[in-house]
mmCIF file of the N, C-alpha and C atoms, coordinates in Angstrom:
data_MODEL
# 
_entry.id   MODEL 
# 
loop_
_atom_site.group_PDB 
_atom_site.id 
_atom_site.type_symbol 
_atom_site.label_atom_id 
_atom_site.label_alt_id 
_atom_site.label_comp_id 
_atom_site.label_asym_id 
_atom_site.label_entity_id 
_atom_site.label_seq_id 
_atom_site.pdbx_PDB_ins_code 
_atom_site.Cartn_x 
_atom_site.Cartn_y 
_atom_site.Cartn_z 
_atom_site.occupancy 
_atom_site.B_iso_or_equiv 
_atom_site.pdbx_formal_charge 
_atom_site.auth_seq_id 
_atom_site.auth_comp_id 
_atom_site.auth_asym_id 
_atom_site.auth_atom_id 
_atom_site.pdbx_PDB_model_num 
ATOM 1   N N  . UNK A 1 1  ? -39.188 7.796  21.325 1.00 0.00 ? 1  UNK A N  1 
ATOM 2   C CA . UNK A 1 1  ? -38.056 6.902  21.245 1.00 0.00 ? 1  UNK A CA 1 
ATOM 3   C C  . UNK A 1 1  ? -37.946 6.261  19.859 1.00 0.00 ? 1  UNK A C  1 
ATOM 4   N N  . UNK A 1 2  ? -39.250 6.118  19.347 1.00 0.00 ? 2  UNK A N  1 
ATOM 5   C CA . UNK A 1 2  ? -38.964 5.268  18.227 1.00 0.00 ? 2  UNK A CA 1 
ATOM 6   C C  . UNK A 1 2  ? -38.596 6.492  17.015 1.00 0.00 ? 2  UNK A C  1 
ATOM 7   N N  . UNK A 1 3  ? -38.534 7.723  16.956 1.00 0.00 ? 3  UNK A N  1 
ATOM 8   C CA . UNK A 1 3  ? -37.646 8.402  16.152 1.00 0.00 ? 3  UNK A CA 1 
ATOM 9   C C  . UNK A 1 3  ? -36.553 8.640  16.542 1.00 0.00 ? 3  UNK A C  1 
ATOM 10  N N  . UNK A 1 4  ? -35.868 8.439  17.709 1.00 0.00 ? 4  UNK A N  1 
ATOM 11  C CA . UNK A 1 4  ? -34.823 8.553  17.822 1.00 0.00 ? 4  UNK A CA 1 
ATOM 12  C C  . UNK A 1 4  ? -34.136 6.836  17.291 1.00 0.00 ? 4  UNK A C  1 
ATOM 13  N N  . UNK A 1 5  ? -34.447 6.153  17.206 1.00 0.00 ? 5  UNK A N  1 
ATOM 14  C CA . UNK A 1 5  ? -34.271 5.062  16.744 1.00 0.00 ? 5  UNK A CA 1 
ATOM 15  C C  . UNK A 1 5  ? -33.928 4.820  15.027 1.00 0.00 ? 5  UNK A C  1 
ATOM 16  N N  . UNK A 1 6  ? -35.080 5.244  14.750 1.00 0.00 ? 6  UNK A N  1 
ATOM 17  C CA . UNK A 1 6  ? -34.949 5.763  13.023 1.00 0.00 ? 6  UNK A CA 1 
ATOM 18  C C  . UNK A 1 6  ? -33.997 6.840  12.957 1.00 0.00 ? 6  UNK A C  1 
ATOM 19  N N  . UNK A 1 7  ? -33.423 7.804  13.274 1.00 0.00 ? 7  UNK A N  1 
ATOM 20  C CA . UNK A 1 7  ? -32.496 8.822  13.378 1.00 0.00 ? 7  UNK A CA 1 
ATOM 21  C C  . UNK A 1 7  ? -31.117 8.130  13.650 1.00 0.00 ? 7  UNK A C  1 
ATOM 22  N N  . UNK A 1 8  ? -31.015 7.325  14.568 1.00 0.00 ? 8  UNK A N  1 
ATOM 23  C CA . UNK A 1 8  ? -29.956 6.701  14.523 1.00 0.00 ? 8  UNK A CA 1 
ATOM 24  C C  . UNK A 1 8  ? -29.168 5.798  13.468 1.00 0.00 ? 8  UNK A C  1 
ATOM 25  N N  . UNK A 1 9  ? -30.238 5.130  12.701 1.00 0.00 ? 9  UNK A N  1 
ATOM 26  C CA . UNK A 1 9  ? -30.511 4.169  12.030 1.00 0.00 ? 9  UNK A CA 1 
ATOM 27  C C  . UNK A 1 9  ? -29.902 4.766  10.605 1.00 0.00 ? 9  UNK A C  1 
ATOM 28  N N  . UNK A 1 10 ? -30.676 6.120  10.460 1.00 0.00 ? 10 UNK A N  1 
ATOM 29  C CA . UNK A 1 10 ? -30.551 6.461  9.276  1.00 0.00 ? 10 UNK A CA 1 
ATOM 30  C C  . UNK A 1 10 ? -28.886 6.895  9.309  1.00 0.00 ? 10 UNK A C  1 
ATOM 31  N N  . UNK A 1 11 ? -28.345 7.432  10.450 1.00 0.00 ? 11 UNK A N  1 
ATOM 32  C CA . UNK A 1 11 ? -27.103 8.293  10.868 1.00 0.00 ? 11 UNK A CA 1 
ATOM 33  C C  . UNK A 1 11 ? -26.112 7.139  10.470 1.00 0.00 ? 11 UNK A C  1 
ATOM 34  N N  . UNK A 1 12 ? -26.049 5.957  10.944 1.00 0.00 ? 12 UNK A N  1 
ATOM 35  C CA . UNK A 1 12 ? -25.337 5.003  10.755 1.00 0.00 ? 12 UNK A CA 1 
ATOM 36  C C  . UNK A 1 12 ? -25.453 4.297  9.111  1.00 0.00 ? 12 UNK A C  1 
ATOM 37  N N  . UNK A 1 13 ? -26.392 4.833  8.607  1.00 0.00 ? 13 UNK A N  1 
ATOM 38  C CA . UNK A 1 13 ? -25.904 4.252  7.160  1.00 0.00 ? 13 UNK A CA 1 
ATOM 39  C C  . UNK A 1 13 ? -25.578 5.627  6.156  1.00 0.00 ? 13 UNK A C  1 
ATOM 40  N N  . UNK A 1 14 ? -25.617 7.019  6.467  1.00 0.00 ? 14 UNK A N  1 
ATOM 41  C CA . UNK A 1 14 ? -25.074 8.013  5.940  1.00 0.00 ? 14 UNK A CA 1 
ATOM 42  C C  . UNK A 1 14 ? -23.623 8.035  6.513  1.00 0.00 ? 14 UNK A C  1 
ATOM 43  N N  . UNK A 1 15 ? -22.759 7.375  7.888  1.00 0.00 ? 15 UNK A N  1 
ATOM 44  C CA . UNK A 1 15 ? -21.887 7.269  8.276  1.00 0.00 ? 15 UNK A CA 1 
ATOM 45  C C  . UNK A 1 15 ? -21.230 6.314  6.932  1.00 0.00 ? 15 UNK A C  1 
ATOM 46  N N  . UNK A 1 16 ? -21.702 5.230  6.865  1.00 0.00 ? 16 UNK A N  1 
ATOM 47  C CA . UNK A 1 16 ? -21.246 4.443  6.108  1.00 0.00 ? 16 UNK A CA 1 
ATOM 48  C C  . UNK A 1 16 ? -21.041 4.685  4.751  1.00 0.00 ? 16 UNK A C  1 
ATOM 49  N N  . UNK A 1 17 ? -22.000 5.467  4.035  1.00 0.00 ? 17 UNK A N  1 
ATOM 50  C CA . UNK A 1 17 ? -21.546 5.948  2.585  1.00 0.00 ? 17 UNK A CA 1 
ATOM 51  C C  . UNK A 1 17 ? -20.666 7.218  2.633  1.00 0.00 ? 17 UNK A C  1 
ATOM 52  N N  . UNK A 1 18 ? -20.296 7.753  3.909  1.00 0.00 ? 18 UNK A N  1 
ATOM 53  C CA . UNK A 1 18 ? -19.485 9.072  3.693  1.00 0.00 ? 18 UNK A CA 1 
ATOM 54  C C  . UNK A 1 18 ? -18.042 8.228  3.948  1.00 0.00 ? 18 UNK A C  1 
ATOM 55  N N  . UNK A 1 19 ? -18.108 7.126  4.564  1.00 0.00 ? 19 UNK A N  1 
ATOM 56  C CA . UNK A 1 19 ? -16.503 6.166  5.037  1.00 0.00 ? 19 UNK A CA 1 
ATOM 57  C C  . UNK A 1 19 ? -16.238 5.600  3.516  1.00 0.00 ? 19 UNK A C  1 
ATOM 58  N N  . UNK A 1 20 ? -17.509 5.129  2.966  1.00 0.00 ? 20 UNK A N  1 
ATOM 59  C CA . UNK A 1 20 ? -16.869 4.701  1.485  1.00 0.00 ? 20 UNK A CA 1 
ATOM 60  C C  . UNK A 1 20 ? -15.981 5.729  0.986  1.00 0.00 ? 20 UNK A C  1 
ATOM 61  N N  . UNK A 1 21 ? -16.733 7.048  0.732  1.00 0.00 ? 21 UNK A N  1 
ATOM 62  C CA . UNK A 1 21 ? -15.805 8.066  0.109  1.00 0.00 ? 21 UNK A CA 1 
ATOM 63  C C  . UNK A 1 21 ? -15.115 8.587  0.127  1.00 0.00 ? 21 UNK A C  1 
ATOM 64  N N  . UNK A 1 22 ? -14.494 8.578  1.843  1.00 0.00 ? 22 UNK A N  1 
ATOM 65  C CA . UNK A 1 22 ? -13.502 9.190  2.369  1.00 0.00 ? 22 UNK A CA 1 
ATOM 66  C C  . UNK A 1 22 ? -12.150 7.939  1.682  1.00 0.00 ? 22 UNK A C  1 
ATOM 67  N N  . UNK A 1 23 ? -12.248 6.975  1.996  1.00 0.00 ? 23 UNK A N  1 
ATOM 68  C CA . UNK A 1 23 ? -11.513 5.997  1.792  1.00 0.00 ? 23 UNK A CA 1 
ATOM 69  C C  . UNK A 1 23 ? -11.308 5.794  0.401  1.00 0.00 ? 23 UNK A C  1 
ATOM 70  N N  . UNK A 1 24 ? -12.471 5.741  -0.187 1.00 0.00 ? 24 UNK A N  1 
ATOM 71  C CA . UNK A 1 24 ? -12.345 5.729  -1.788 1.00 0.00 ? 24 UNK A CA 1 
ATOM 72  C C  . UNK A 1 24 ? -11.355 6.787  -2.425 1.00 0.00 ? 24 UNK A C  1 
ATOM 73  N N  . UNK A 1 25 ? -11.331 7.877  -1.911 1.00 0.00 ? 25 UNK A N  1 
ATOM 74  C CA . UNK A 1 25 ? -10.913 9.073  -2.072 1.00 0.00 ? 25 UNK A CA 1 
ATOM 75  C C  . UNK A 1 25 ? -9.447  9.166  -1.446 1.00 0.00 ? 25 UNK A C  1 
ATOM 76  N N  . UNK A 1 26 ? -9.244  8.987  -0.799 1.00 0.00 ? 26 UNK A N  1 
ATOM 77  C CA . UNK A 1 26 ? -7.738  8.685  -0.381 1.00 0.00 ? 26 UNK A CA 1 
ATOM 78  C C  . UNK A 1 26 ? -7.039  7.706  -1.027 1.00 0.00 ? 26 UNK A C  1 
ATOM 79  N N  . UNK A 1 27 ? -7.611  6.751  -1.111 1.00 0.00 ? 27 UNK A N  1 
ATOM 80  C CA . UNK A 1 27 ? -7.208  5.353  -1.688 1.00 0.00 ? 27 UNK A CA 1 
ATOM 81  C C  . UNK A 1 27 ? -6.306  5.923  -2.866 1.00 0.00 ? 27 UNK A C  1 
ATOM 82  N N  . UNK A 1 28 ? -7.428  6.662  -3.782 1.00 0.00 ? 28 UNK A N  1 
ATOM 83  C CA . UNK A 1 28 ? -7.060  7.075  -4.793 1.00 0.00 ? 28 UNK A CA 1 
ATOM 84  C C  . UNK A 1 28 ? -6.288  8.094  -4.838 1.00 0.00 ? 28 UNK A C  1 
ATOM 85  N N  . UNK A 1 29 ? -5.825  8.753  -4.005 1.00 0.00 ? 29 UNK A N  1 
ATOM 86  C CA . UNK A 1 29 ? -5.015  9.872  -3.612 1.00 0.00 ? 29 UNK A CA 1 
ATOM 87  C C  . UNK A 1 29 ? -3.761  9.596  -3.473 1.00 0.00 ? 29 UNK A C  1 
ATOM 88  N N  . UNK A 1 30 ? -3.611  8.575  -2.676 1.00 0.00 ? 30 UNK A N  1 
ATOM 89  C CA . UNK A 1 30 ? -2.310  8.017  -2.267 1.00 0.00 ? 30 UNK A CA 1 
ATOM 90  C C  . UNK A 1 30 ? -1.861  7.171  -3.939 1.00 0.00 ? 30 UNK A C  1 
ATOM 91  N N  . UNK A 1 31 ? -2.541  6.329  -4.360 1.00 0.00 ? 31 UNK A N  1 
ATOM 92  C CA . UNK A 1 31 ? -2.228  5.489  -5.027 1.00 0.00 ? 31 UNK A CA 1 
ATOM 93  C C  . UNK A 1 31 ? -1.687  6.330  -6.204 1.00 0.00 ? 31 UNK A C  1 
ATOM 94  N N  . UNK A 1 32 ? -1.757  7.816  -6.821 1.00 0.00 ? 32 UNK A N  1 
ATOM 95  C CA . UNK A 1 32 ? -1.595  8.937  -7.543 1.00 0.00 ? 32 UNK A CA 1 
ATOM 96  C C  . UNK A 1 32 ? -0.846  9.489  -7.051 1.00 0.00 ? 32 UNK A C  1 
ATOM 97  N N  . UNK A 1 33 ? -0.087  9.638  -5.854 1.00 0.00 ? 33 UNK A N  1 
ATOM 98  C CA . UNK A 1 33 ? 0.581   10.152 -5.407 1.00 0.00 ? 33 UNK A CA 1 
ATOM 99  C C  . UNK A 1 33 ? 2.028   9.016  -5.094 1.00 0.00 ? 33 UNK A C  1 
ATOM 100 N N  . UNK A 1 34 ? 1.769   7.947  -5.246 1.00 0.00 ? 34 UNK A N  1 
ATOM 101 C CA . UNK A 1 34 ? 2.808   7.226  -5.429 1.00 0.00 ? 34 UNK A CA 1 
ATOM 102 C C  . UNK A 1 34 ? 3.757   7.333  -6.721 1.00 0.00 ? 34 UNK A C  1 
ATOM 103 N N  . UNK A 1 35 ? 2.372   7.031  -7.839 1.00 0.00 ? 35 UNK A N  1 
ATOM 104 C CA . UNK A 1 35 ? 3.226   6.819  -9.010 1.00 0.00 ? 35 UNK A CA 1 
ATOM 105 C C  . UNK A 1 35 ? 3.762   8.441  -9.624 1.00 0.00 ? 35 UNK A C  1 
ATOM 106 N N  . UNK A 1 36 ? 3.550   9.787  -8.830 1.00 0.00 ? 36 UNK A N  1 
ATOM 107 C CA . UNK A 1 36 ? 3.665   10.833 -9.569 1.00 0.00 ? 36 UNK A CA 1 
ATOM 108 C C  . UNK A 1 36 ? 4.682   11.533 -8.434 1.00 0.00 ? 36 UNK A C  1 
ATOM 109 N N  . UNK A 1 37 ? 4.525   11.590 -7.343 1.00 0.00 ? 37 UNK A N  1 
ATOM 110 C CA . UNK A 1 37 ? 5.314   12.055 -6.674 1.00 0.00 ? 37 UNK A CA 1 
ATOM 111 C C  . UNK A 1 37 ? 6.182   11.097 -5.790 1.00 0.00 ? 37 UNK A C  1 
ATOM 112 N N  . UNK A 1 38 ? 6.022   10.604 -5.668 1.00 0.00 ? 38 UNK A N  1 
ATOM 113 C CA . UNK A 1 38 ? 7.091   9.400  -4.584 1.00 0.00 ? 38 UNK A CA 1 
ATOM 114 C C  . UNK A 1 38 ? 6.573   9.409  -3.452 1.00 0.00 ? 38 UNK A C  1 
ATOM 115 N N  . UNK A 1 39 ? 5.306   9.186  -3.132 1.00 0.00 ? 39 UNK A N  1 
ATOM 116 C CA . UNK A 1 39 ? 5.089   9.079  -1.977 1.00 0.00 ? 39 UNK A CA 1 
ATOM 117 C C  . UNK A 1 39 ? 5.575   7.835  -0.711 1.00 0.00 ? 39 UNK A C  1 
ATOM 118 N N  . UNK A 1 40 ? 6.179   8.144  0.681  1.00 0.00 ? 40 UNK A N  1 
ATOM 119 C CA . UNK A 1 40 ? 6.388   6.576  1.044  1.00 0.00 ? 40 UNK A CA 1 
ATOM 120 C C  . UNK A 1 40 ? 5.478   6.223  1.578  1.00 0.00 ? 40 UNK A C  1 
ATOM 121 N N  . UNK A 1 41 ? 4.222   6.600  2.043  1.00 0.00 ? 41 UNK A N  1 
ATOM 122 C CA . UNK A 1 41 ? 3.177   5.453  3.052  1.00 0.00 ? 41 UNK A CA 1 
ATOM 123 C C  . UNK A 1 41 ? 2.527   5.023  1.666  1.00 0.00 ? 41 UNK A C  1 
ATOM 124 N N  . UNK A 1 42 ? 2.419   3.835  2.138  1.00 0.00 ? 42 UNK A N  1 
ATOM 125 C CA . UNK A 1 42 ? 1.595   2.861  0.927  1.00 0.00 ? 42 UNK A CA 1 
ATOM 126 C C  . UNK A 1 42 ? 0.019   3.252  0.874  1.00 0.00 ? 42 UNK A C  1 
ATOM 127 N N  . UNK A 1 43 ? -0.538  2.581  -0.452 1.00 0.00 ? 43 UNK A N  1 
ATOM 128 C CA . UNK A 1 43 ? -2.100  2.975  -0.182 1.00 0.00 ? 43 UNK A CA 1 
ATOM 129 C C  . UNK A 1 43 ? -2.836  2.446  0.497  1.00 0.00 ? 43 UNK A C  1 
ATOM 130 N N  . UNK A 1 44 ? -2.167  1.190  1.149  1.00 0.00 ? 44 UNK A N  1 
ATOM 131 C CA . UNK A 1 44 ? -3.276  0.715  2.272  1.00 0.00 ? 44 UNK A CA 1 
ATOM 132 C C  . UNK A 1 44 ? -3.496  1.650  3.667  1.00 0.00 ? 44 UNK A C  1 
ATOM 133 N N  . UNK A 1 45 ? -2.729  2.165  3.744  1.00 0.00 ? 45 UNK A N  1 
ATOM 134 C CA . UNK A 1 45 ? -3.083  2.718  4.831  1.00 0.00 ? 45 UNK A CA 1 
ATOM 135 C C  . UNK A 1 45 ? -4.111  3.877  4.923  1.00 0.00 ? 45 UNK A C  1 
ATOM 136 N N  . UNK A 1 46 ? -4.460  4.165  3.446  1.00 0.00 ? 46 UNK A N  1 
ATOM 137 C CA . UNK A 1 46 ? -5.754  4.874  3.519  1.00 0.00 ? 46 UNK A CA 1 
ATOM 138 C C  . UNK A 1 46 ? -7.276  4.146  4.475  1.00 0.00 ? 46 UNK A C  1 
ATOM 139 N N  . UNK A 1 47 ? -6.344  2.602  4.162  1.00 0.00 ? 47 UNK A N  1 
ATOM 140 C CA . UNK A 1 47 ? -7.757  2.202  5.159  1.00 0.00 ? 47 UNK A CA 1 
ATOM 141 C C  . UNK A 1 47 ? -7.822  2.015  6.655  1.00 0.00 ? 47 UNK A C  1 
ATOM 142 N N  . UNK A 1 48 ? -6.708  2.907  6.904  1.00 0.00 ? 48 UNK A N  1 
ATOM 143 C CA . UNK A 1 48 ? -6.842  3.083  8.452  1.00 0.00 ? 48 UNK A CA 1 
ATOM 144 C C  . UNK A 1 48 ? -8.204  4.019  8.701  1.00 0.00 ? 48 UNK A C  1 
ATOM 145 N N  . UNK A 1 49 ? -8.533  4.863  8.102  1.00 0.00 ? 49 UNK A N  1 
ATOM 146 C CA . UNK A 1 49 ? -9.614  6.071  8.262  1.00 0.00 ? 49 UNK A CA 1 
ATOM 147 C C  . UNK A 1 49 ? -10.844 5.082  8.166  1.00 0.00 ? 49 UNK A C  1 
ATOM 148 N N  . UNK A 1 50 ? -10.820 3.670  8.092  1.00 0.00 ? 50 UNK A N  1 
ATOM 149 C CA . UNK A 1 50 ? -11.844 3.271  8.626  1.00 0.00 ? 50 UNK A CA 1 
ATOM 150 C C  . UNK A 1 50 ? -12.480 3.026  10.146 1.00 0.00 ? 50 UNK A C  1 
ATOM 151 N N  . UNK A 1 51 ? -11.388 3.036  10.952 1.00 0.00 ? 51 UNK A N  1 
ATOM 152 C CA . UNK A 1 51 ? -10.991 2.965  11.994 1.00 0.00 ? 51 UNK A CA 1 
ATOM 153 C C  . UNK A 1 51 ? -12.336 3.870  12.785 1.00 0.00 ? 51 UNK A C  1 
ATOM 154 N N  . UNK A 1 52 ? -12.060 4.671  13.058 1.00 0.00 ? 52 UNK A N  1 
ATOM 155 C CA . UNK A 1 52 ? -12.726 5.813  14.026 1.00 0.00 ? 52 UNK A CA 1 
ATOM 156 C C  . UNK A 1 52 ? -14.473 5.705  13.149 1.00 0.00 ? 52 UNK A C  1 
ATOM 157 N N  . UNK A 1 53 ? -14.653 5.602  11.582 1.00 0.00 ? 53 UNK A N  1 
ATOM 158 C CA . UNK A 1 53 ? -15.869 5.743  10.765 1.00 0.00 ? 53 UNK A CA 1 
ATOM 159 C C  . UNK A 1 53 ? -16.655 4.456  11.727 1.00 0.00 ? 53 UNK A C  1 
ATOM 160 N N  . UNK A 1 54 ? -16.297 3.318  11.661 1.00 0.00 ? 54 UNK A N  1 
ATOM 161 C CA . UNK A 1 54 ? -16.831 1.859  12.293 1.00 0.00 ? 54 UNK A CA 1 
ATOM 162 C C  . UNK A 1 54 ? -17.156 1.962  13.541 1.00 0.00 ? 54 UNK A C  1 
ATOM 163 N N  . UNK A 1 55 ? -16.272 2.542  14.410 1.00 0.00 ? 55 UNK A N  1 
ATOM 164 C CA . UNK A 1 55 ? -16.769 2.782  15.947 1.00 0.00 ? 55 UNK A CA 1 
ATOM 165 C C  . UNK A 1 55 ? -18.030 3.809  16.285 1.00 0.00 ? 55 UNK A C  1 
ATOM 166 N N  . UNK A 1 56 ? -18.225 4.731  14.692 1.00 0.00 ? 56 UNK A N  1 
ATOM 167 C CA . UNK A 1 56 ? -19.069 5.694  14.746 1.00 0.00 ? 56 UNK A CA 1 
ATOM 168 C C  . UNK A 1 56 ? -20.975 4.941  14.827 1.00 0.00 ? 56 UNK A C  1 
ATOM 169 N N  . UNK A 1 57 ? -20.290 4.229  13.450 1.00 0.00 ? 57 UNK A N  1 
ATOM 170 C CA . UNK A 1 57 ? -21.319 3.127  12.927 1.00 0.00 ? 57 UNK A CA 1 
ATOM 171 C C  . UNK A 1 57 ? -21.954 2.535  13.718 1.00 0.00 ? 57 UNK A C  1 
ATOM 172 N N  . UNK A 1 58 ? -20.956 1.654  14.480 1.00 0.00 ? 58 UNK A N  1 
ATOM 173 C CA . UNK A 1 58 ? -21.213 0.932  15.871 1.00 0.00 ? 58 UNK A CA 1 
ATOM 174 C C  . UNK A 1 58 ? -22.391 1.642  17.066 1.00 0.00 ? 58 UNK A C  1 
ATOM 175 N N  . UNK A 1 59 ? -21.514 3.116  17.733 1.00 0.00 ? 59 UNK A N  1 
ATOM 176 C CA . UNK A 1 59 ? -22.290 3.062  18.729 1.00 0.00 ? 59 UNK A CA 1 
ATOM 177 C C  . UNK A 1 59 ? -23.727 3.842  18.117 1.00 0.00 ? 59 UNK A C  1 
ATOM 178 N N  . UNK A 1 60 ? -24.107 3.927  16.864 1.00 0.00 ? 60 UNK A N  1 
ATOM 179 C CA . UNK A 1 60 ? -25.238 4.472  16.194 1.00 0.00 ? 60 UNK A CA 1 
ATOM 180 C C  . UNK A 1 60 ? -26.018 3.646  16.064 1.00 0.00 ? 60 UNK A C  1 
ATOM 181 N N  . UNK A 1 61 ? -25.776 2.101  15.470 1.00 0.00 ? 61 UNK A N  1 
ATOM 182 C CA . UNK A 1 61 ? -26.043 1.018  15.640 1.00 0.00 ? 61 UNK A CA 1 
ATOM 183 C C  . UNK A 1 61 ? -26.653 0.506  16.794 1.00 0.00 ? 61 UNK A C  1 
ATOM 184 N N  . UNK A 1 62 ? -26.172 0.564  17.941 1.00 0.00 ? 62 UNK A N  1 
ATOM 185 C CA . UNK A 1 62 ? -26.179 0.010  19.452 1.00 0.00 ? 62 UNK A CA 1 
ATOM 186 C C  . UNK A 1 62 ? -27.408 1.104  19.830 1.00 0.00 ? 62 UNK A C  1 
ATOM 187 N N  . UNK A 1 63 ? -27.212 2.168  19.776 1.00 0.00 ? 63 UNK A N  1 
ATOM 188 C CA . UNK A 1 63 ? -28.110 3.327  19.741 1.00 0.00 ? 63 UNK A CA 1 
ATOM 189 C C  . UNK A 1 63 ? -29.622 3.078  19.376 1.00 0.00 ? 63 UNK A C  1 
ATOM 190 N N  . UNK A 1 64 ? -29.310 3.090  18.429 1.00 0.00 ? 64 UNK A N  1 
ATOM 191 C CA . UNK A 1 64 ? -30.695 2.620  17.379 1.00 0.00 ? 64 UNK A CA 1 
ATOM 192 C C  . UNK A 1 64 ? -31.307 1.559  18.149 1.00 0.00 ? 64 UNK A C  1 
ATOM 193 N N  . UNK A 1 65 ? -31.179 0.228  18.219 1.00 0.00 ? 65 UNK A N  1 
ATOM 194 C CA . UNK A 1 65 ? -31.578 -0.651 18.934 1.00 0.00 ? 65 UNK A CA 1 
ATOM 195 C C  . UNK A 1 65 ? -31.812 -0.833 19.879 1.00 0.00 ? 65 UNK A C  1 
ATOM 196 N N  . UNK A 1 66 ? -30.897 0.168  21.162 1.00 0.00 ? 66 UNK A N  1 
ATOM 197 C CA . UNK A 1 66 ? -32.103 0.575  22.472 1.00 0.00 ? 66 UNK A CA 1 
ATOM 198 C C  . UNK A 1 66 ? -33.042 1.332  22.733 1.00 0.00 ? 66 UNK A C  1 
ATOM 199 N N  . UNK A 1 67 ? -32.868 2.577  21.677 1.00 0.00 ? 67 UNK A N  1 
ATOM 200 C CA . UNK A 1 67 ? -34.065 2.926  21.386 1.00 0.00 ? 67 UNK A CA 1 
ATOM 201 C C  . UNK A 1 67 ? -35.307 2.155  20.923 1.00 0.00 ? 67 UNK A C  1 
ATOM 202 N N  . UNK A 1 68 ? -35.271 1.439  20.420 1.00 0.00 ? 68 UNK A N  1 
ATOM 203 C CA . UNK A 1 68 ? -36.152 0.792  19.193 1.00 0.00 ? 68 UNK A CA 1 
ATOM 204 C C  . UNK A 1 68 ? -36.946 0.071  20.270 1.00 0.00 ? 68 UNK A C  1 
ATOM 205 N N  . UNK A 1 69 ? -35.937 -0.974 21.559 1.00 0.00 ? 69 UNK A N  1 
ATOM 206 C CA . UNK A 1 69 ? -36.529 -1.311 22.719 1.00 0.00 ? 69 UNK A CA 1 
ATOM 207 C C  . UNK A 1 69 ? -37.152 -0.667 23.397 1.00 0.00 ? 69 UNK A C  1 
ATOM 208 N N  . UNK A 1 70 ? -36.524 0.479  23.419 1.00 0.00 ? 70 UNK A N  1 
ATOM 209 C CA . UNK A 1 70 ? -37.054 1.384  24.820 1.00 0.00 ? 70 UNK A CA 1 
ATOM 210 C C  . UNK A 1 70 ? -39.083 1.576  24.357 1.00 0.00 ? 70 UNK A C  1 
ATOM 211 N N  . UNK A 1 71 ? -38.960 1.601  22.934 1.00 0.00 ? 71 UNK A N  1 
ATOM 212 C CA . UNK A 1 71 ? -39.812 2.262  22.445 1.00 0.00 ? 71 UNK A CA 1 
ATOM 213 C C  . UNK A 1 71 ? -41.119 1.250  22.662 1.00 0.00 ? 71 UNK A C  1 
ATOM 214 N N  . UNK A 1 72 ? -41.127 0.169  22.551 1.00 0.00 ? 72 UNK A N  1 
ATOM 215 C CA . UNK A 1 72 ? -41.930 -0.816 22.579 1.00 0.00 ? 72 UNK A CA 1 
ATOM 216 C C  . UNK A 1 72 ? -42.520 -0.749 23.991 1.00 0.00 ? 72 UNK A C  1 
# 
């Protein structure tokens, strides 16, 4: 249990640097695509794709920590 704990653990913070980049990366996509092509959705809405990344985070998070119990 207690590697599945660390596995989780680790999953939820590789979740989190791949949401930076996805977002980072759009951000910047959109915001280049405004001033060059006319795009109409604005660049905030690149940060909707945080959406589904956080709930990932979350139940990896929640994960991790009953393991971590279970394990004791």
């Amino acid at each position: 249990m207690k590697k599945l704990s660390i596995i989780f653990g680790l999953l939820a913070v590789l979740l989190s640097d791949i949401m930076c980049a996805v977002v980072a990366y759009n951000y910047r996509d959109m915001l280049c695509g405004i001033e060059h092509a006319g795009y109409s959705a604005p660049s905030g809405t690149a940060f909707l794709l945080v959406i589904p990344y956080a709930i990932g985070i979350a139940i990896c998070i929640v994960l991790a920590i009953v393991f971590k119990k279970k394990a004791r």
